[in-house]
N, C-alpha and C positions, 0 to 999 in steps of 0.2 A: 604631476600626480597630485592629488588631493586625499581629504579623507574616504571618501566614496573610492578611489580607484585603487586604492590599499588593496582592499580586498582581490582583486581581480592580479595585483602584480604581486599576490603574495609569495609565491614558491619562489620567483626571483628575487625578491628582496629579505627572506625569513633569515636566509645568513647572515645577511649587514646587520641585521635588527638582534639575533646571536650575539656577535661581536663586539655589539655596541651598546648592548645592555646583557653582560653576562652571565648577570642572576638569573635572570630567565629558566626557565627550567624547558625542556623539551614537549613539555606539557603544556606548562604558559603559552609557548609559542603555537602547539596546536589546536588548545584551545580557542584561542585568540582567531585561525585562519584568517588572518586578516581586519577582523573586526575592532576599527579604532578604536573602542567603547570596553569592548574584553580587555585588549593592549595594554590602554591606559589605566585599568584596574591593574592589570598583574604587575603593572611598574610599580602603581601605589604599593601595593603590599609586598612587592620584594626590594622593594629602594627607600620606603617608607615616605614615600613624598605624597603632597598635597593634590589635587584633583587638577586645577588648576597648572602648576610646573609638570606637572607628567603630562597635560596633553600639550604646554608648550613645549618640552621637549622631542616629543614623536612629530607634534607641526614642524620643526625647523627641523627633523632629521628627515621627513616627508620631502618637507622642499629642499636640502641639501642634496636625495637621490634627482629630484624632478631637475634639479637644475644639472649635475653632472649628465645625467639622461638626456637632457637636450642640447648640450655642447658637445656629446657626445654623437648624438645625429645630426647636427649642424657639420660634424667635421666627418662623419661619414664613419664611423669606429664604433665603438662596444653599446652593446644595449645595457637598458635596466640589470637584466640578468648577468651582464658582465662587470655590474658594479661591485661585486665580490672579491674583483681583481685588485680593486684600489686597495684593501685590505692587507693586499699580499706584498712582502718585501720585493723591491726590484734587483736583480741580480747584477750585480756589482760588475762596472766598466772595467774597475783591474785587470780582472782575467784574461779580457780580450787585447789590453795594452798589451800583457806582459807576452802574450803569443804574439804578436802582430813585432813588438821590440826585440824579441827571442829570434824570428824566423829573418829581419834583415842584421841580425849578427852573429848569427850561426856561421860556424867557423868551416863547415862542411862546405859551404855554397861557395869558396873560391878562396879561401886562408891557406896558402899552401908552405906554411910556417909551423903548421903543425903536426905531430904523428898519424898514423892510422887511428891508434890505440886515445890520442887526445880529440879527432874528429866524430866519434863514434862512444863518446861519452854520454 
C-alpha cells in the first residue's frame, strides 16, 4: 500500500489509524477519507507535530499495514481489513489447559474412591 492507495483501503484500515492516533476525532478521520495530505494535517494539529514527522509517521504506519497485508496473503489468512485483529487481545491459552487438565482428572471418569455426593461436585 502506498500514499495513493490509502484512499481506496480506507474503511478497512480507518480503525487501526483510530487506535493508533487517538486524538483523532471522528471527524478528522472522515474528513481525511483517506486522503494523505488531510491525515497528515489533522495529526499536525491534534499532536502538534511538524509536517514532516507526521507524514513520517503515517509512511511507516502505511508500510507497517502493507507489510502485515502481505504476509498475511503470502500465508493465505486475514486481509487489510482484518488488520484490526492485530489490535485485539488474544484470549488466553489458560483456559483451555485448565479444561483439557480438569477433564483427564476428573474423578467421575473411573475414581471409584469417592462418594456420589464427592463425584458430582
Amino acid at each position: 500500500m502506498n500514499r495513493n492507495t490509502l484512499q481506496g483501503s480506507w474503511k478497512q484500515i480507518k480503525g487501526n489509524v483510530k487506535n493508533k492516533w487517538g486524538k483523532l476525532t471522528d471527524d478528522d478521520l472522515e474528513q481525511a477519507s483517506g486522503n494523505f495530505d488531510v491525515l497528515v494535517g489533522s495529526l499536525q494539529k491534534r499532536y502538534g507535530l511538524e509536517r514532516q514527522a507526521a507524514e513520517k509517521q503515517l509512511d511507516e504506519f502505511i508500510s507497517a499495514i502493507d507489510t502485515r497485508s502481505m504476509e498475511n496473503k503470502s500465508q493465505g489468512t486475514a486481509s487489510v481489513g482484518d488488520d484490526q485483529n492485530l489490535n485485539k487481545p488474544q484470549m488466553p491459552t489458560a483456559g483451555r489447559d485448565e479444561r483439557f487438565n480438569r477433564s483427564q482428572n476428573n474423578p467421575v471418569s473411573g475414581d471409584k474412591s469417592l462418594s456420589n455426593k464427592e463425584r458430582h461436585v
